[in-house]
PDB file of N, H, CA, C and O in Angstrom:
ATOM      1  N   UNK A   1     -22.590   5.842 -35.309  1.00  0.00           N
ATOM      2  CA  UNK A   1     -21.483   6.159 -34.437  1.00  0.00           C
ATOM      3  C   UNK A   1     -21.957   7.023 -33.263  1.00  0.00           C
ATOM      4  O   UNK A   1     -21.355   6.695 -32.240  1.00  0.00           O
ATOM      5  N   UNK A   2     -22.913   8.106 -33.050  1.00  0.00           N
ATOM      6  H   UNK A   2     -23.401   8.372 -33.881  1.00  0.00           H
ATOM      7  CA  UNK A   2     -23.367   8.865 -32.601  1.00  0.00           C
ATOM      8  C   UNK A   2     -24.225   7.581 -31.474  1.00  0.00           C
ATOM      9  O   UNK A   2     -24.146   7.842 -30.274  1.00  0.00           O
ATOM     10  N   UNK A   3     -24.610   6.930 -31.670  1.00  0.00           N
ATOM     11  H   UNK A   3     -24.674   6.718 -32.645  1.00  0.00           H
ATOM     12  CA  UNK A   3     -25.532   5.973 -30.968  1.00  0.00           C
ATOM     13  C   UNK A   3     -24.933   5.434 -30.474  1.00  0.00           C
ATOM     14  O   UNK A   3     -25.420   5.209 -29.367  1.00  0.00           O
ATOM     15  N   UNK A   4     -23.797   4.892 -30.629  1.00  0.00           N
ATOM     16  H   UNK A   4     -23.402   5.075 -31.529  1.00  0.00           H
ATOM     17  CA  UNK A   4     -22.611   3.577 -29.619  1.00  0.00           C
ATOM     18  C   UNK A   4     -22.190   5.084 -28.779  1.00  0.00           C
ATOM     19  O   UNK A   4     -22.187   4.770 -27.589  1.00  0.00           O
ATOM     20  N   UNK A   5     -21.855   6.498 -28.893  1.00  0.00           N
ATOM     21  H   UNK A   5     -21.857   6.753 -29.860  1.00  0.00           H
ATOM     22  CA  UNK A   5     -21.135   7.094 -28.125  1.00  0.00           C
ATOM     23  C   UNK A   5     -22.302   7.436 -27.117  1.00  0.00           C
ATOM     24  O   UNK A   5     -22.073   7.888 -25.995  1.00  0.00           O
ATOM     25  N   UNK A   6     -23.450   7.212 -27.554  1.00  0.00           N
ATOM     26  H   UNK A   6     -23.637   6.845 -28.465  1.00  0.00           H
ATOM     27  CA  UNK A   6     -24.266   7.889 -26.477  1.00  0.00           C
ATOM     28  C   UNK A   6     -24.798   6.213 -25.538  1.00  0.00           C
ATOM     29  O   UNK A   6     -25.088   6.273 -24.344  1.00  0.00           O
ATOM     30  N   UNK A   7     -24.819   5.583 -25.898  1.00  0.00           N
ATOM     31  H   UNK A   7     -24.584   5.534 -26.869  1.00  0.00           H
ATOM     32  CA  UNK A   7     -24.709   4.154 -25.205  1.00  0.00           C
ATOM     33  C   UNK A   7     -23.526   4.191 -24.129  1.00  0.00           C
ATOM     34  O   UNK A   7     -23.649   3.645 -23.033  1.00  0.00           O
ATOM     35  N   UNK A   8     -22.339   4.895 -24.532  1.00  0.00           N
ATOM     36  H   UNK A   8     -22.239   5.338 -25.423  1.00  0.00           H
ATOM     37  CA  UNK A   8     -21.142   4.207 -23.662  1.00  0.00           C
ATOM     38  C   UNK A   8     -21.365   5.028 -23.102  1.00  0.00           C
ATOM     39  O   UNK A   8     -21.603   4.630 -21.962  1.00  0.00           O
ATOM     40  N   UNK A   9     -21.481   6.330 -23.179  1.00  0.00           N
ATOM     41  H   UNK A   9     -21.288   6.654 -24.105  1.00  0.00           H
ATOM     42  CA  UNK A   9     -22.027   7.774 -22.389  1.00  0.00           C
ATOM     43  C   UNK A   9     -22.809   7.069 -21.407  1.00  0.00           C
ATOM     44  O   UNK A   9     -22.409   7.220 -20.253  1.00  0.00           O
ATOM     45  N   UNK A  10     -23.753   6.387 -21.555  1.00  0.00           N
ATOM     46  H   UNK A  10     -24.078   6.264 -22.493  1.00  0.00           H
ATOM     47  CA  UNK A  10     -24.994   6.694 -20.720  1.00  0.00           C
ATOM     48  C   UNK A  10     -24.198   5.137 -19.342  1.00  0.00           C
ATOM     49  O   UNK A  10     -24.182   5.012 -18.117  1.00  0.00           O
ATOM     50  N   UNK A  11     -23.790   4.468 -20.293  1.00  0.00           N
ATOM     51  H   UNK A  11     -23.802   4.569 -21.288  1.00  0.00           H
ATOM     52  CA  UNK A  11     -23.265   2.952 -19.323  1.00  0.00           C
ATOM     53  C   UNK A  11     -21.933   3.471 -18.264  1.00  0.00           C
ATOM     54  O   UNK A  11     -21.788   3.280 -17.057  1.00  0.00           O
ATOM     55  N   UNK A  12     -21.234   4.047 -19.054  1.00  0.00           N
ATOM     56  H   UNK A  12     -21.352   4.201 -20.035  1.00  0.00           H
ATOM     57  CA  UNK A  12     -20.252   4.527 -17.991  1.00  0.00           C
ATOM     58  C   UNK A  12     -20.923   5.457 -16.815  1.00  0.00           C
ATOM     59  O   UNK A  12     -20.469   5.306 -15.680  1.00  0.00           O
ATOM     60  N   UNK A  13     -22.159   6.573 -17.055  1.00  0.00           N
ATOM     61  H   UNK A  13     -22.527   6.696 -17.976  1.00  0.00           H
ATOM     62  CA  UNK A  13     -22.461   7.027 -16.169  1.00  0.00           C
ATOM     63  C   UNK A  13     -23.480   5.889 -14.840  1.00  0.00           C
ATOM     64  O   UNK A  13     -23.606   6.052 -13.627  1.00  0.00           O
ATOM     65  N   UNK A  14     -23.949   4.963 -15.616  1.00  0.00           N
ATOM     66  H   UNK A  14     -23.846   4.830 -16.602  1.00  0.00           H
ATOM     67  CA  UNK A  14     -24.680   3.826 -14.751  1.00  0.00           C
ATOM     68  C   UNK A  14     -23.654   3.474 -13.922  1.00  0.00           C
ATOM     69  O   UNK A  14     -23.863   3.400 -12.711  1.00  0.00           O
ATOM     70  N   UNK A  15     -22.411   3.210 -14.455  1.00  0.00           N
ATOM     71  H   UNK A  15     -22.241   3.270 -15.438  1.00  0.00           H
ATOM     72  CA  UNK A  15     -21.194   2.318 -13.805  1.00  0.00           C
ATOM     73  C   UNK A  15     -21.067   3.395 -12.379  1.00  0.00           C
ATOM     74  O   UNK A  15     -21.395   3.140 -11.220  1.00  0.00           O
ATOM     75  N   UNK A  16     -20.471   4.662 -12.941  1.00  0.00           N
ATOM     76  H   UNK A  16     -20.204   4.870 -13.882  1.00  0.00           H
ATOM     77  CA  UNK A  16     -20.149   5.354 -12.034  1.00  0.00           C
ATOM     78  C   UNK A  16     -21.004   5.641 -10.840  1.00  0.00           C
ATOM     79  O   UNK A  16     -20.486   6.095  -9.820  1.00  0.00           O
ATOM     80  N   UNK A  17     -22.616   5.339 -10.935  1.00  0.00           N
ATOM     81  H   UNK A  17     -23.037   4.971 -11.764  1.00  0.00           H
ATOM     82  CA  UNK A  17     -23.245   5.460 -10.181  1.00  0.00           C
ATOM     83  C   UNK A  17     -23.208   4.085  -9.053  1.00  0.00           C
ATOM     84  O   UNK A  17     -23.209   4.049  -7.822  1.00  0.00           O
ATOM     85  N   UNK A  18     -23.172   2.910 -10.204  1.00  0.00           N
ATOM     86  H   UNK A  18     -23.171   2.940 -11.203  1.00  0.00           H
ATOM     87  CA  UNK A  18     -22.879   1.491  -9.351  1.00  0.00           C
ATOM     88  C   UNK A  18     -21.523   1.604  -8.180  1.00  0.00           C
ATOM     89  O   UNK A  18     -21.572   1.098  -7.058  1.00  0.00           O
ATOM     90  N   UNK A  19     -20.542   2.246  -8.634  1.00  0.00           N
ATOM     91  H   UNK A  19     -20.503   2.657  -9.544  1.00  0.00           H
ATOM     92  CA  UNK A  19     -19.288   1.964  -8.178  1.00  0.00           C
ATOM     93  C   UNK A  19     -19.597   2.848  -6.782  1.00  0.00           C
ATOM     94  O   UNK A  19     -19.024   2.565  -5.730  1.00  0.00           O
ATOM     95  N   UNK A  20     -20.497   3.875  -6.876  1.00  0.00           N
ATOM     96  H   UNK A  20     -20.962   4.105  -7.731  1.00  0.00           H
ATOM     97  CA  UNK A  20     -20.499   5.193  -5.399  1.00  0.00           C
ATOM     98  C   UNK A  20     -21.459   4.071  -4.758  1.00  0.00           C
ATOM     99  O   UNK A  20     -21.167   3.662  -3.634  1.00  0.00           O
ATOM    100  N   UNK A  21     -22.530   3.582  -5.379  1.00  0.00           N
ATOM    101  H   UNK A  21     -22.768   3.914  -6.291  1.00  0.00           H
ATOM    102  CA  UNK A  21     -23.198   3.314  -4.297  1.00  0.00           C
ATOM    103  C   UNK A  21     -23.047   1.605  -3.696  1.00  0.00           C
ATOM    104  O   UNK A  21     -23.800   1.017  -2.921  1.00  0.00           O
ATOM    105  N   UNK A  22     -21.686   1.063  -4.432  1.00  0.00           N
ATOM    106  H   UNK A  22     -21.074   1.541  -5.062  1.00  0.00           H
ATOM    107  CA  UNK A  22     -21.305   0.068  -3.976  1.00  0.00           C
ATOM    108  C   UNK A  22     -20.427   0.175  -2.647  1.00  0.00           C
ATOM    109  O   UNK A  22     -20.182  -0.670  -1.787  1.00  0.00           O
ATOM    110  N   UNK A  23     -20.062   1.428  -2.771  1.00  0.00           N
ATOM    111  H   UNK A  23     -20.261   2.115  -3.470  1.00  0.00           H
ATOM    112  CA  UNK A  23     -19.106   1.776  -1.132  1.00  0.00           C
ATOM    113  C   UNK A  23     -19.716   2.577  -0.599  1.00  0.00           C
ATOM    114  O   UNK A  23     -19.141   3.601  -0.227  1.00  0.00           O
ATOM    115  N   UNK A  24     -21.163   2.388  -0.362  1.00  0.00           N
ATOM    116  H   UNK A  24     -21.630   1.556  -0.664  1.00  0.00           H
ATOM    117  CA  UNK A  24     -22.197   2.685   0.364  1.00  0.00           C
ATOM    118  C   UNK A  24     -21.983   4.457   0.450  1.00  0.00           C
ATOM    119  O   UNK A  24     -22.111   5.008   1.543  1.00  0.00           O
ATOM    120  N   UNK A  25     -21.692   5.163  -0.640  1.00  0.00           N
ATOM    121  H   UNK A  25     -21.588   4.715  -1.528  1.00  0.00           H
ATOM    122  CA  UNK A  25     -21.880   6.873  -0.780  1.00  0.00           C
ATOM    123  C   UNK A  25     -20.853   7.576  -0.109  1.00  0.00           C
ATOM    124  O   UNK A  25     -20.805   8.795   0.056  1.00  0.00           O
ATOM    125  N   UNK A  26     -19.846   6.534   0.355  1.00  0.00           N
ATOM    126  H   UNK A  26     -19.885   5.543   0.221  1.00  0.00           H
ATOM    127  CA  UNK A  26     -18.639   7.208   0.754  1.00  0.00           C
ATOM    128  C   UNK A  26     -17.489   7.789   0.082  1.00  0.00           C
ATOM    129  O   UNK A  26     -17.450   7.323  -1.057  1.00  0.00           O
ATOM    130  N   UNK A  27     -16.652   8.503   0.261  1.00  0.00           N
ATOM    131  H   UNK A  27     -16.683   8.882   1.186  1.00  0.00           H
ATOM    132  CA  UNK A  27     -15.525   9.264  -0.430  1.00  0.00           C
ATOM    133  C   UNK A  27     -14.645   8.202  -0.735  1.00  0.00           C
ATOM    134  O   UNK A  27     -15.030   7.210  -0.115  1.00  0.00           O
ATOM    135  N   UNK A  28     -13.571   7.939  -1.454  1.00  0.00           N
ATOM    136  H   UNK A  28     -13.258   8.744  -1.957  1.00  0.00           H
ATOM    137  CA  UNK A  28     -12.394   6.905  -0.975  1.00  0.00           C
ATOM    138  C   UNK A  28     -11.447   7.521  -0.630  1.00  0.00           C
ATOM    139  O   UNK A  28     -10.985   8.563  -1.092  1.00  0.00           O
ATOM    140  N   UNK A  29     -10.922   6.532   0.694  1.00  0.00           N
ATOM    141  H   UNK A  29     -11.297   5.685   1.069  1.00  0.00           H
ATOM    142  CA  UNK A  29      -9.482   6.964   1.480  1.00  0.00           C
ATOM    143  C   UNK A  29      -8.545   7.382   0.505  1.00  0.00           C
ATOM    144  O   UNK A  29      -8.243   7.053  -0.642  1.00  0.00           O
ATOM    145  N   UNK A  30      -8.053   8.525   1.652  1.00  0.00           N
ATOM    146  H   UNK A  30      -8.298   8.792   2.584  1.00  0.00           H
ATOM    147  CA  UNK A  30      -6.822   9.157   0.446  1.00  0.00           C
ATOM    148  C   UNK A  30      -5.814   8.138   0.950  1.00  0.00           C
ATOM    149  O   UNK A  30      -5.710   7.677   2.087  1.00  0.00           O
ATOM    150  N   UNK A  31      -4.858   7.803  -0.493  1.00  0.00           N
ATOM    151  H   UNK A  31      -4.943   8.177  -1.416  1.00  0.00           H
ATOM    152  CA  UNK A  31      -3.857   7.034  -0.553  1.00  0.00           C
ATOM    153  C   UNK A  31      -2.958   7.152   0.528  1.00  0.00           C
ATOM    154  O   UNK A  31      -2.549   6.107   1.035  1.00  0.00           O
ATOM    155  N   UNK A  32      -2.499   8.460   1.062  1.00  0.00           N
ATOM    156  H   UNK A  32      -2.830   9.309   0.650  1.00  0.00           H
ATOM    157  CA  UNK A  32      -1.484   8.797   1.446  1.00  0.00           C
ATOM    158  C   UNK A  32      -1.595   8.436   3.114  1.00  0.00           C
ATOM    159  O   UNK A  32      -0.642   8.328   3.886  1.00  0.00           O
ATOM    160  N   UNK A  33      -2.891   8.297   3.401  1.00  0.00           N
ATOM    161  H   UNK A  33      -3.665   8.384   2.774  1.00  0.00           H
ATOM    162  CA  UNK A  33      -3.013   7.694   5.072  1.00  0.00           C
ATOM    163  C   UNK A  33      -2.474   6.374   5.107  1.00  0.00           C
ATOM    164  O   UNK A  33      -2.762   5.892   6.203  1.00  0.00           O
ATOM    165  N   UNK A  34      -1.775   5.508   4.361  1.00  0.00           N
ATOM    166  H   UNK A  34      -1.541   5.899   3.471  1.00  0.00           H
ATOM    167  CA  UNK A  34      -1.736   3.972   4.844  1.00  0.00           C
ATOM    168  C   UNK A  34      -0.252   4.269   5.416  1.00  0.00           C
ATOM    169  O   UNK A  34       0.456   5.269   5.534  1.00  0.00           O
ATOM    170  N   UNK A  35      -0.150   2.973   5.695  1.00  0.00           N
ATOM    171  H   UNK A  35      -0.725   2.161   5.599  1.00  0.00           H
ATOM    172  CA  UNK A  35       0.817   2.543   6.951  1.00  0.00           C
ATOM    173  C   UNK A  35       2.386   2.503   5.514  1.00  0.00           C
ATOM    174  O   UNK A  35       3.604   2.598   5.665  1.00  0.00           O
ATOM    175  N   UNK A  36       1.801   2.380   4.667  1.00  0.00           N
ATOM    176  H   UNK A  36       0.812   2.303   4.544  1.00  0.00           H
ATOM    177  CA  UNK A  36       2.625   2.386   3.142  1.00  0.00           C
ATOM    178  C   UNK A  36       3.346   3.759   3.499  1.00  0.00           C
ATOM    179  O   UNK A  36       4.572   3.717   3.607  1.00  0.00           O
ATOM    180  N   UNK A  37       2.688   4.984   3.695  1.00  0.00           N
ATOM    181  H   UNK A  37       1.692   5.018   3.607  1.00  0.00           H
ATOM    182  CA  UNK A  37       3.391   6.233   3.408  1.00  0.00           C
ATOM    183  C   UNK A  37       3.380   6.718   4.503  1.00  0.00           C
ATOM    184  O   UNK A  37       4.155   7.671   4.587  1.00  0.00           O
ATOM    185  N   UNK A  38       2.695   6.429   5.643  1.00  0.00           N
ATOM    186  H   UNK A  38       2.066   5.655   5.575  1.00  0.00           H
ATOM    187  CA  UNK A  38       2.999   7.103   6.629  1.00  0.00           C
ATOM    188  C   UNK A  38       3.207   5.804   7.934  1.00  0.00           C
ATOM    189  O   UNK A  38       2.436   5.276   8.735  1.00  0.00           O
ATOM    190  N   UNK A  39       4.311   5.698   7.695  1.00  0.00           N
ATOM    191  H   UNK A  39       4.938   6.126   7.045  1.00  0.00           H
ATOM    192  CA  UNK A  39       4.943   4.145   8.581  1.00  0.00           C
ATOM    193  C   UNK A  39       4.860   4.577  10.006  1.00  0.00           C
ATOM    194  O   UNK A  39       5.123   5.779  10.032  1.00  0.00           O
ATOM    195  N   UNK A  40       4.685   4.259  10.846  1.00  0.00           N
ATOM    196  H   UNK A  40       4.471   3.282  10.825  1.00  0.00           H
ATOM    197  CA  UNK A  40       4.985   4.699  12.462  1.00  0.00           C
ATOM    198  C   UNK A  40       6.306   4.588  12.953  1.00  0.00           C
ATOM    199  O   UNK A  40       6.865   3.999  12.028  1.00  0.00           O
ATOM    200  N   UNK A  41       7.103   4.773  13.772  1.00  0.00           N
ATOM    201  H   UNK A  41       6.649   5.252  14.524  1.00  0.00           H
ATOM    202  CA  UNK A  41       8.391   4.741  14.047  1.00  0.00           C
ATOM    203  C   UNK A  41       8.948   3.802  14.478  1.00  0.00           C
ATOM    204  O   UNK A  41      10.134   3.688  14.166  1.00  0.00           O
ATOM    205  N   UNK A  42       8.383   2.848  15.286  1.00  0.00           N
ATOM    206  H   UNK A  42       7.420   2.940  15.540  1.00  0.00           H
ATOM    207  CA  UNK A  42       8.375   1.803  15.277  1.00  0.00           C
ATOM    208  C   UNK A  42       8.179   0.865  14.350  1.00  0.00           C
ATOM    209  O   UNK A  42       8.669  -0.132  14.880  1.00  0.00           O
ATOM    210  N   UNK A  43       7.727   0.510  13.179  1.00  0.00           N
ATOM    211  H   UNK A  43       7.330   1.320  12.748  1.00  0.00           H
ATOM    212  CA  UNK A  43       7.618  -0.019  11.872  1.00  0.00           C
ATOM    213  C   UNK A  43       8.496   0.510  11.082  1.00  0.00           C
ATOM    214  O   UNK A  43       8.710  -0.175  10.083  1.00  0.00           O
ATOM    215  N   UNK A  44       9.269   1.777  11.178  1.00  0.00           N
ATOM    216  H   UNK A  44       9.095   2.334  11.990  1.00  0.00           H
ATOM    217  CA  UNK A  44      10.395   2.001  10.333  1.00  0.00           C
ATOM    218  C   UNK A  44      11.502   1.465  10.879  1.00  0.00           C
ATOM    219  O   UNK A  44      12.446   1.140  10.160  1.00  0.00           O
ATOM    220  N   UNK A  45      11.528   1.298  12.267  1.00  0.00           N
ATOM    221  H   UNK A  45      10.761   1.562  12.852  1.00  0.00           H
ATOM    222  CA  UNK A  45      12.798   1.295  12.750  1.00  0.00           C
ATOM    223  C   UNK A  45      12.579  -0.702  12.743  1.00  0.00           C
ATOM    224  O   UNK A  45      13.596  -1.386  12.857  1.00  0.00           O
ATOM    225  N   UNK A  46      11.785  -1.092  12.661  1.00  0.00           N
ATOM    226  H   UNK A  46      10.959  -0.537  12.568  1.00  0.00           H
ATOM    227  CA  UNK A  46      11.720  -2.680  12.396  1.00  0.00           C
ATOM    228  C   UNK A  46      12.057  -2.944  11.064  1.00  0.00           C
ATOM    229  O   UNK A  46      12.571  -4.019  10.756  1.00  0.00           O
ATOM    230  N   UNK A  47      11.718  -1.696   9.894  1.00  0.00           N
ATOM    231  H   UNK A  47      11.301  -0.822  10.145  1.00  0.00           H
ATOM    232  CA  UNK A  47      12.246  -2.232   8.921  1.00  0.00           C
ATOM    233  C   UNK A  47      13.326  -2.096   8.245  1.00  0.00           C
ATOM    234  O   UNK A  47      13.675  -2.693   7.227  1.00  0.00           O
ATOM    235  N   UNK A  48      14.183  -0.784   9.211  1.00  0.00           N
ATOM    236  H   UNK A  48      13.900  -0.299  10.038  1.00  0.00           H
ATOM    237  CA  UNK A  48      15.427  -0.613   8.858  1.00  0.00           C
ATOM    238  C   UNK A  48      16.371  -1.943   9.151  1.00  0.00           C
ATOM    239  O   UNK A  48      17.224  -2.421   8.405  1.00  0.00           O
ATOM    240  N   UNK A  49      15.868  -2.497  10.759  1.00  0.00           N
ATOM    241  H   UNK A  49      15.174  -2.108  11.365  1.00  0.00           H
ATOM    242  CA  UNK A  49      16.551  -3.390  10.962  1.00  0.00           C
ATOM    243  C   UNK A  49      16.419  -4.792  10.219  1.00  0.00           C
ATOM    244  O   UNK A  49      17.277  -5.672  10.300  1.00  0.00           O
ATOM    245  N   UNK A  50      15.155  -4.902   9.432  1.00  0.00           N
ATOM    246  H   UNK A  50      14.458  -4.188   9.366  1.00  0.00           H
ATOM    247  CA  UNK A  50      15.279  -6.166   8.421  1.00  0.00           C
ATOM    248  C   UNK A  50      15.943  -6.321   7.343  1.00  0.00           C
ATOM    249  O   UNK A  50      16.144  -7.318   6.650  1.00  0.00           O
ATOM    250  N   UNK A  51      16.398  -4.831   7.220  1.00  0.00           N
ATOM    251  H   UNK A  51      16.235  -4.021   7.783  1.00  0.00           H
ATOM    252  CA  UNK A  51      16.727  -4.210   5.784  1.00  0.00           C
ATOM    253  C   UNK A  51      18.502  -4.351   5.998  1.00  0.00           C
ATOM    254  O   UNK A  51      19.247  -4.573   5.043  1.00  0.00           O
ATOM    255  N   UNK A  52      19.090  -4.142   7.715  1.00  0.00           N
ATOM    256  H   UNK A  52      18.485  -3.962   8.491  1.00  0.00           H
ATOM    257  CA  UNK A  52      20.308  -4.206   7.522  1.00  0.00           C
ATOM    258  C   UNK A  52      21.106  -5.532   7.079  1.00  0.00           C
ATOM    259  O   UNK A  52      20.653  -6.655   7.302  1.00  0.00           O
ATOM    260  N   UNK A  53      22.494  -5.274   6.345  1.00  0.00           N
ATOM    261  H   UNK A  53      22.862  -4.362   6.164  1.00  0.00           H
ATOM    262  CA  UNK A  53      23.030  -6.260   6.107  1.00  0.00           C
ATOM    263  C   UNK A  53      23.728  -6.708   7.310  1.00  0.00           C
ATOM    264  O   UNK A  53      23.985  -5.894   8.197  1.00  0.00           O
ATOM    265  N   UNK A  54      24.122  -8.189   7.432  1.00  0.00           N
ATOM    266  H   UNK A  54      23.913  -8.851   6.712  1.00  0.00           H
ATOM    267  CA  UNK A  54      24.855  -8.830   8.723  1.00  0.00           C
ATOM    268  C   UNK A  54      26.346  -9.352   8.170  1.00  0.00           C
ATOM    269  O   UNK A  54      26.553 -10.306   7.419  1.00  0.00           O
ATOM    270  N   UNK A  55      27.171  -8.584   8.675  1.00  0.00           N
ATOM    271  H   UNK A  55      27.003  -7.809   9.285  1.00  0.00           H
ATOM    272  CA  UNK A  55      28.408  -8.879   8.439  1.00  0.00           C
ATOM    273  C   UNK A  55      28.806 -10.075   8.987  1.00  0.00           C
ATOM    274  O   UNK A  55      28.054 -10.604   9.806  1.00  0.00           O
ATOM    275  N   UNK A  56      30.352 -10.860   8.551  1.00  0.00           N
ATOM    276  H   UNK A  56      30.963 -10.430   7.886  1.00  0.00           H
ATOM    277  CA  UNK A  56      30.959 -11.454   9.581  1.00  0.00           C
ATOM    278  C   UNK A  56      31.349 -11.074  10.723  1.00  0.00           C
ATOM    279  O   UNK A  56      31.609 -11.845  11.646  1.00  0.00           O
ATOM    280  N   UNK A  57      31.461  -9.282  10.787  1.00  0.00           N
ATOM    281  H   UNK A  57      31.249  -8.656  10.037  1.00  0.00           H
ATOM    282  CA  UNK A  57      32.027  -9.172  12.095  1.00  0.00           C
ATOM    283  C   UNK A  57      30.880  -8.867  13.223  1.00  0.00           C
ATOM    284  O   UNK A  57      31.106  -8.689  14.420  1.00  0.00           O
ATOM    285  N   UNK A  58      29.580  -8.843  12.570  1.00  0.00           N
ATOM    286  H   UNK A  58      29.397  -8.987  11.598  1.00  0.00           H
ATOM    287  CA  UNK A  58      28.839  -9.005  13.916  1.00  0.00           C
ATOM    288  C   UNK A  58      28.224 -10.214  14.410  1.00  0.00           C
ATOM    289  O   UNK A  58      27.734 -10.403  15.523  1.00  0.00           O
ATOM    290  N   UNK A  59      28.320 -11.041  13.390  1.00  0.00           N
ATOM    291  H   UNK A  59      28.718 -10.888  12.485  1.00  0.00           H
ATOM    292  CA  UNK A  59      28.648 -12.720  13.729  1.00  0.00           C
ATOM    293  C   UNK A  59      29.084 -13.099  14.904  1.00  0.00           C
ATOM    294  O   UNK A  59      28.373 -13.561  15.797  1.00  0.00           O
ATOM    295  N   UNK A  60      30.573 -12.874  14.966  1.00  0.00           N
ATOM    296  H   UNK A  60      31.150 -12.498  14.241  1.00  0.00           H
ATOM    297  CA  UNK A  60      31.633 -12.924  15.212  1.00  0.00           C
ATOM    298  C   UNK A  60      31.508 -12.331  16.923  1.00  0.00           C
ATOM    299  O   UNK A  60      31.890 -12.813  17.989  1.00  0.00           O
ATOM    300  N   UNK A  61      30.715 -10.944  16.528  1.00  0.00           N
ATOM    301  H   UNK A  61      30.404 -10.553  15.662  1.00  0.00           H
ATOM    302  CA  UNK A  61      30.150 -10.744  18.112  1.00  0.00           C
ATOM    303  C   UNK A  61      29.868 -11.137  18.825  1.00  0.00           C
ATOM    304  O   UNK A  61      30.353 -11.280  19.948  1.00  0.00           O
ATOM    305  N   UNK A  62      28.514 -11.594  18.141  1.00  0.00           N
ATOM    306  H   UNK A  62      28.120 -11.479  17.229  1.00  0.00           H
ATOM    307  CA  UNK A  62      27.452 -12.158  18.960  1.00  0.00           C
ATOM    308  C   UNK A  62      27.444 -13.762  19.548  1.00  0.00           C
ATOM    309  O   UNK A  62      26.682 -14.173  20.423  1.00  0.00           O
ATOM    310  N   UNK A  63      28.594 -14.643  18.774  1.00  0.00           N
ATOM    311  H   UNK A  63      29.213 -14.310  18.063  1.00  0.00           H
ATOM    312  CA  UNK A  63      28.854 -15.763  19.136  1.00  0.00           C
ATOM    313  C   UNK A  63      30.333 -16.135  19.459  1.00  0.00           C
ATOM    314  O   UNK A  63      31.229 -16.393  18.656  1.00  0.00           O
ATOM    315  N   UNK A  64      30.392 -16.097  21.141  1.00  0.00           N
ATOM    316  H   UNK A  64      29.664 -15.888  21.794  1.00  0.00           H
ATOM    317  CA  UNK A  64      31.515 -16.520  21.965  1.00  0.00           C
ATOM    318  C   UNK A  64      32.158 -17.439  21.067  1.00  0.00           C
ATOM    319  O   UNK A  64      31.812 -18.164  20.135  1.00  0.00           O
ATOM    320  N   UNK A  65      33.192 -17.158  21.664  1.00  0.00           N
ATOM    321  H   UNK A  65      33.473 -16.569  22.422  1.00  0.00           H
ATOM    322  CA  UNK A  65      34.508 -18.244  20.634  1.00  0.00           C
ATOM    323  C   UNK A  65      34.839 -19.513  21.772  1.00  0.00           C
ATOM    324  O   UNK A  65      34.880 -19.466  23.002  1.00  0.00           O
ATOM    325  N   UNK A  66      35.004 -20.394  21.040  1.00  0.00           N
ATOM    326  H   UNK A  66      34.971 -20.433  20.041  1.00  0.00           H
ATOM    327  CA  UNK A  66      35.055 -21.912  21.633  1.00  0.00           C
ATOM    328  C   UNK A  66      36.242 -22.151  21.782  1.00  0.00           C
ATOM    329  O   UNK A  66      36.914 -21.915  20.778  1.00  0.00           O
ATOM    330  N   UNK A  67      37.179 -22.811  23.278  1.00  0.00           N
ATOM    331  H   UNK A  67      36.634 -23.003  24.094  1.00  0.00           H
ATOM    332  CA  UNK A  67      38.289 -23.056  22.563  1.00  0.00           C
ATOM    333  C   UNK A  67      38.769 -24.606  23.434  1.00  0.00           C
ATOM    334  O   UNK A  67      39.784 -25.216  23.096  1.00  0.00           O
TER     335      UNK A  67
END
């Protein structure tokens, strides 16, 4: 038992070394910079407006009545 823990010991530390020097020794981006959490104002205000509901009465606005 002592031998499989020092095996996974030693592989997870290989891994961890694979994984830094697979993103070439860089830090990883903090989460909180994406466009996810920090939207621009323009991208909020595009998605408020995808987000609103469309009534009949602005239907109703926007298309002249025929008679």
């Amino acid at each position: 038992m002592s031998m499989l823990s020092g095996l996974s010991t030693n592989y997870g530390f290989a891994t961890a070394i694979a994984l830094i020097a697979s993103h070439k020794f860089k830090p990883p981006r903090w989460l909180f910079t994406r466009v996810i959490w920090n939207p621009k104002p323009m991208e909020l205000k595009q998605q408020m407006d995808r987000d609103k509901e469309v009534t009949q009465e602005d239907i109703i606005e926007v298309e002249p009545l025929e008679e």
